[in-house]
N, C-alpha and C positions, 0 to 999 in steps of 0.2 A: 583258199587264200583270200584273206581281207583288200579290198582294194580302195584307193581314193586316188582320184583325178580334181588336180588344184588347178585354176586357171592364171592369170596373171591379170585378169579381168577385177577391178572391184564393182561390188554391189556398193548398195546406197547406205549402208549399217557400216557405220563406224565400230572399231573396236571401243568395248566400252572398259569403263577406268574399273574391274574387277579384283583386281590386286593390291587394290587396298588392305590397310594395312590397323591397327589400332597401335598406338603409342607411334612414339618420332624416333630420330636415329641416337639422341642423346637419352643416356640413360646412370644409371648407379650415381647419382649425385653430381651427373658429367664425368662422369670420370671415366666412362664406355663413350666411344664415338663409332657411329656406324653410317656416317654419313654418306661414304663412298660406295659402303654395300647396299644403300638402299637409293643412289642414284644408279646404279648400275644394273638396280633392279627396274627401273621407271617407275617406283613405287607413286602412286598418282595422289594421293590421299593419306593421312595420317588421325586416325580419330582421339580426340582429345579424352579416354575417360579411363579410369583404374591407372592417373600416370605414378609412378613412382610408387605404387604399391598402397600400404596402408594411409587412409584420407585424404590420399593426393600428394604423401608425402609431408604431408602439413603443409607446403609451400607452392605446391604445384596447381593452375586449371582451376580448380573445384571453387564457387563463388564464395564459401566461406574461407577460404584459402589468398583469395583476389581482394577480399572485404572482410579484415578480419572479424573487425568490433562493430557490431550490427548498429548499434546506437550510435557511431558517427555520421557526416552528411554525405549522404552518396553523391553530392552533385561539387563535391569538393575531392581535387586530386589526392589529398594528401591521404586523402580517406584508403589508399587503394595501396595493395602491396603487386607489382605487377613483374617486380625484378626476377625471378626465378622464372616464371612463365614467359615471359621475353624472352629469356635466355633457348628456353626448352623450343621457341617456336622460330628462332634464329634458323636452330640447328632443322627444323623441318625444310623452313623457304633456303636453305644453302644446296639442299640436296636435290633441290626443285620440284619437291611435293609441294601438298595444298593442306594447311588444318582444317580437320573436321572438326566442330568446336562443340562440344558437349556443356550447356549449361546446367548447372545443378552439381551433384557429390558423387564422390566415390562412394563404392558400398560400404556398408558397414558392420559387420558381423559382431559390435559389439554389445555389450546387454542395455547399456545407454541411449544408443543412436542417437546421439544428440546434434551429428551432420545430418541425416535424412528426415528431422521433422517438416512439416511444412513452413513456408516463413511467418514468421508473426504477421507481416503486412505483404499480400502478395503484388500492391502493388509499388512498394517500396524496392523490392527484389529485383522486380520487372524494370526498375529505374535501374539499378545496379549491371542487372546484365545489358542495357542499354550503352551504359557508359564501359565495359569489356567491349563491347560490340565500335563501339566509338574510337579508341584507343588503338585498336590491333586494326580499321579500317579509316581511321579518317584520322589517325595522329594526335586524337588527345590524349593531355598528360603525358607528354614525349612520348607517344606511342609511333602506329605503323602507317602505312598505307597496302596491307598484306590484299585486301580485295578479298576475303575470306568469304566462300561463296555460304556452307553451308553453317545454319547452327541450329544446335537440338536439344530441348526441351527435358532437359529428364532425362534420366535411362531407365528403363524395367519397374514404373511406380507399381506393379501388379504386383512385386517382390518387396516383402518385408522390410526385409536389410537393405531395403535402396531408397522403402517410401512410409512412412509408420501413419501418413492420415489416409482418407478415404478416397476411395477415385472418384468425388464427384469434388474434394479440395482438390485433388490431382487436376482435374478440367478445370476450375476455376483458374489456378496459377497458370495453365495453357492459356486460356483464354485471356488473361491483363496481360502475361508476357509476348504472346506472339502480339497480340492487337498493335503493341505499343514498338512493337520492332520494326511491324511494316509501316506505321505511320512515319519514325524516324527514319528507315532502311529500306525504301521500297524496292531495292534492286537485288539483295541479302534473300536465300532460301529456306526459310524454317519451314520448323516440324519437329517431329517426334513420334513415337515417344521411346521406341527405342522399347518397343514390345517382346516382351519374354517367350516368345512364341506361340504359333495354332496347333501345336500338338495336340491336342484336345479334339480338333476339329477331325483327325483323322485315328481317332485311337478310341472306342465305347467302355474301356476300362480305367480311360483316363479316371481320376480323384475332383473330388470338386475346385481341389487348386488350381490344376491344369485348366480346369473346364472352366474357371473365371477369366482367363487370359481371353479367351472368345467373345466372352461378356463383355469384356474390356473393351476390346476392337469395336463391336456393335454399336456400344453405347456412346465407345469417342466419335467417331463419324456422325453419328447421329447427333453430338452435342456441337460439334464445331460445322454441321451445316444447319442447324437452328438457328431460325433469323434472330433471336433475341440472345444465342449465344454465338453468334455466327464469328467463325477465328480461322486465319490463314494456316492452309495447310501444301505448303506447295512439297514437301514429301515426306511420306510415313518409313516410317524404320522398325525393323523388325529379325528376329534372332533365332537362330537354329546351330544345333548342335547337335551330330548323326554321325555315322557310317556308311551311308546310303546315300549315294550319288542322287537318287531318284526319288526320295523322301526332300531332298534339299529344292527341286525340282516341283514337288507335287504343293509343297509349303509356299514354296515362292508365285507359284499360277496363284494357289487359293486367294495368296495376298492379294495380289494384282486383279484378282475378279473382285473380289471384295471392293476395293477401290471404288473399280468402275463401275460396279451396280450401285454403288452411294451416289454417283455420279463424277466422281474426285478422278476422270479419266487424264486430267495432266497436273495428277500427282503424283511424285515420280514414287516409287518402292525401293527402297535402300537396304541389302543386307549388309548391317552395321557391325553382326558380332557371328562366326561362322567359324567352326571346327571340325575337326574329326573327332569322335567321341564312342567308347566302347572299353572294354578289359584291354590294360595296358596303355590308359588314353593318352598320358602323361611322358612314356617311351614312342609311340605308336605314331602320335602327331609329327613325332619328328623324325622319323625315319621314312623308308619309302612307301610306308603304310599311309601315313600320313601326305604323304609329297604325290602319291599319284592321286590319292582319294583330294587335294587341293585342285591339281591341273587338271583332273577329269571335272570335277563341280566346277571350276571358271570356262570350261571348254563348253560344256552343255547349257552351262547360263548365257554364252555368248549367242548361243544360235537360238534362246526364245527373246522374247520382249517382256519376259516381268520382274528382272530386275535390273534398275539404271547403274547402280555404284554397288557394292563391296567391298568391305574391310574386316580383313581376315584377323581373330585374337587368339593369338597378343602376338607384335612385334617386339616387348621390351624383353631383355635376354634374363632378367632377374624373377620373372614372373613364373609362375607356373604354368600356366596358360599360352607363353611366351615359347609357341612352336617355330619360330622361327629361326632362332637362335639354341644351340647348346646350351640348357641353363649356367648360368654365373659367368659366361663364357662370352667374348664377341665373335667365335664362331659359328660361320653360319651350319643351319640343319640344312636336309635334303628340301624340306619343304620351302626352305627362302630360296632352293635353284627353282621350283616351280612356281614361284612368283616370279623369279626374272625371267622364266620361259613366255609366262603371260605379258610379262610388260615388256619382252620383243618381240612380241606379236604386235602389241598395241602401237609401239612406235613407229611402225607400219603403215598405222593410220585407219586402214578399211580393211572393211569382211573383203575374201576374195571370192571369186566364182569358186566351187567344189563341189563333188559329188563323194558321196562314202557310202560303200557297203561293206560295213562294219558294226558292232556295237562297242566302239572301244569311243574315250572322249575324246572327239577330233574338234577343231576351229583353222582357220586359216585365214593370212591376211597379206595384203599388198601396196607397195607405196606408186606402183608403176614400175619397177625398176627391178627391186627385190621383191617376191613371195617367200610364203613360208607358212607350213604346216607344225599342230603341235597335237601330239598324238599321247594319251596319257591309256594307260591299261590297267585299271587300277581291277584286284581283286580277283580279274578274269584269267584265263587257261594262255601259254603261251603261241604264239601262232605267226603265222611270215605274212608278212603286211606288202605289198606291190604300189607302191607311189609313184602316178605320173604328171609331167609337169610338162605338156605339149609344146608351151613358150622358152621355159628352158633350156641354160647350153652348158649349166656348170650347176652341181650339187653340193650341198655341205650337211652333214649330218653329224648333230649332235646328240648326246643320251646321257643321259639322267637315269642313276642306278645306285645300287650299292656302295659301287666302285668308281665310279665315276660325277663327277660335278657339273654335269651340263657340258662335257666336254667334248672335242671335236674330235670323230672316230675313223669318217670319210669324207675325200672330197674326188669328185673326178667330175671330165668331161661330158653330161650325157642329161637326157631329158626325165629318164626312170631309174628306181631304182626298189630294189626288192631286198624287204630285211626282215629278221625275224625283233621282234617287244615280246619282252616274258614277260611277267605278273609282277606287277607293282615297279613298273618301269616307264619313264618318260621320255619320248621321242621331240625331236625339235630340228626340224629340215627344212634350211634355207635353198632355195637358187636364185641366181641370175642369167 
């Protein structure tokens, strides 16, 4: 029998914002509102990139989207179309998330790519995302005062369809854009770039495309701590897509040493873009295939230090990618209950004291008042699980299943209690 003993004790580790999310609660033209399910989720984060589908929708995020006609003054409002992204980033701050702001395009799979070249002036560009960056934090051109913490550089320039010049234009447009951000926004977190992953780093039969993504990393760090190209990086982002709890795990250490042996020890590591991925990825992600391999990878990232944030793709329900939701549908999948299993941990506040002898993903957290355990089995054999809560005087236990929605199965009197979690099943046990 697996056992874990929670305390009502916190440690000094806050829960961190893991259930993030990419795309906001507004979706299909507005005409989908998800706003209630993704407060109800604590969704902490909503990452601004691939919104509305193909180039951002035409209207959405993407800086040629914000700007349409390159050749007008960027230092003039009128220059700017900002009415559709207002709207999309309403519906983020009503739900009480936070945008994650992606500067740069949506992908482009088209033979043209005529979003993803590099800009003709990068540091005209870098004036343009200045004035976004202005707007949605400091209320120009009837903008915001949203206090939008992060913003990021690119997504994936190692990838074709995302970036058609060279990585060393790639660093340059890093280097004029972030320089000129922290000089206007010294309190604003950039980075990038929103790395296609290190796979490469742990695979000897990777292809040389794989094996440039390592390249990549190397040589960015190495360009933005050169004193003559020297550019803020206060955190890097980077992307993984597995079936493997423990690959998602070995990827995100690598990141985080990597970092620190550059020296870039508080910059933070951000997994930006993060799924379940294998045969049947597209049914798989969103069922409990999906929903336990989610809670078990937020449960084991919680208990190391190498990644600060997390945004799970896609949130938007029209998307392919868009695990979250039933396609076409504002139905949620299995996988959106274990993000709100996460984000009622977090609300919580802190890691609790716990002990597990187990290999199943556990985490646990406590406000002082309530604890609460969240126990995910993804893949593994079914087995009877003995939970005790010494502080404890009343139980609640919820489960995440086939059949069930995160719903409440028991509640009684008592400090223990002893259940069985079958394969690809999600536990979530409060007391007081």
């Amino acid at each position: 029998m697996d056992t874990i003993l929670v305390h009502s004790t916190p440690t000094s580790r806050p829960i961190r914002p893991l259930n993030g999310v990419n795309g906001g609660p507004l979706s299909h033209n507005f005409r989908r509102d998800a706003r209630k399910l993704f407060a109800d989720a604590h969704i902490p984060y909503c990452r601004l990139h691939d919104i509305e589908g193909t180039l951002g929708g035409g209207k959405f995020v993407d800086v040629r989207n914000v700007f349409p006609l390159w050749d007008m003054d960027e230092n003039d409002p009128k220059s700017y179309d900002f009415t559709f992204t207002d709207e999309y980033l309403r519906g983020i701050a009503d739900c009480g998330a936070e945008a994650f702001y992606r500067l740069g395009e949506t992908i482009d799979h088209g033979a043209l790519k005529a979003h993803v070249r590099p800009p003709k002036d990068s540091e005209k560009w870098a004036r343009i995302c200045a004035n976004i960056v202005r707007h949605y934090n400091e209320g120009w051109a009837d903008g915001f005062r949203y206090g939008i913490k992060y913003w990021e550089i690119w997504n994936e320039p190692e990838n074709p369809p995302m970036w058609t010049g060279s990585k060393e234009e790639y660093f340059e447009l890093y280097r004029v854009t972030a320089n000129l951000l922290r000089h206007e926004f010294p309190d604003i977190r950039i980075g990038g770039y929103a790395s296609c992953g290190v796979y490469a780093a742990f695979d000897e039969n990777a292809d040389d495309f794989y094996r440039s993504f390592i390249a990549w990393f190397d040589d960015f760090l190495a360009f933005v701590k050169a004193p003559e190209t020297a550019s803020p990086l206060d955190f890097f982002s980077w992307h993984i897509y597995s079936s493997d709890p423990a690959q998602v795990l070995t990827h995100a250490r690598y990141c985080r040493d990597k970092l620190d042996a550059a020296g870039f020890r508080d910059t933070e590591a951000i997994l930006d873009e993060w799924n379940w991925a294998g045969d049947g990825m597209f049914e798989k992600m969103r069922d409990m295939t999906g929903a336990s391999f989610t809670a078990d990878v937020m449960c084991r990232l919680q208990r190391t230090n190498d990644v600060d944030v997390a945004c799970y793709y896609d949130a938007q329900p029209d998307q392919l990618y868009g695990g979250v939701f039933i396609r076409g549908t504002n139905r949620p999948s299995r996988t959106y209950y274990a993000l709100k299993a996460f984000g009622m941990l977090r609300e919580l506040g802190m890691e609790a004291e716990f002990s597990a002898d187990t290999d199943l993903g556990v985490a646990a957290a406590t406000d002082g008042n309530r604890t609460a355990v969240l126990l995910s089995n993804y893949e593994k054999e079914s087995r009877t699980v003995s939970l005790s809560f010494p502080e404890a005087s009343r139980i609640r236990l919820f489960l995440l299943d086939g059949l069930h929605d995160l719903e409440l199965i028991a509640e009684a009197p008592c400090d223990s209690i002893s259940t069985s979690i079958k394969k690809n099943t999600v536990l979530y046990c409060e007391v007081t």
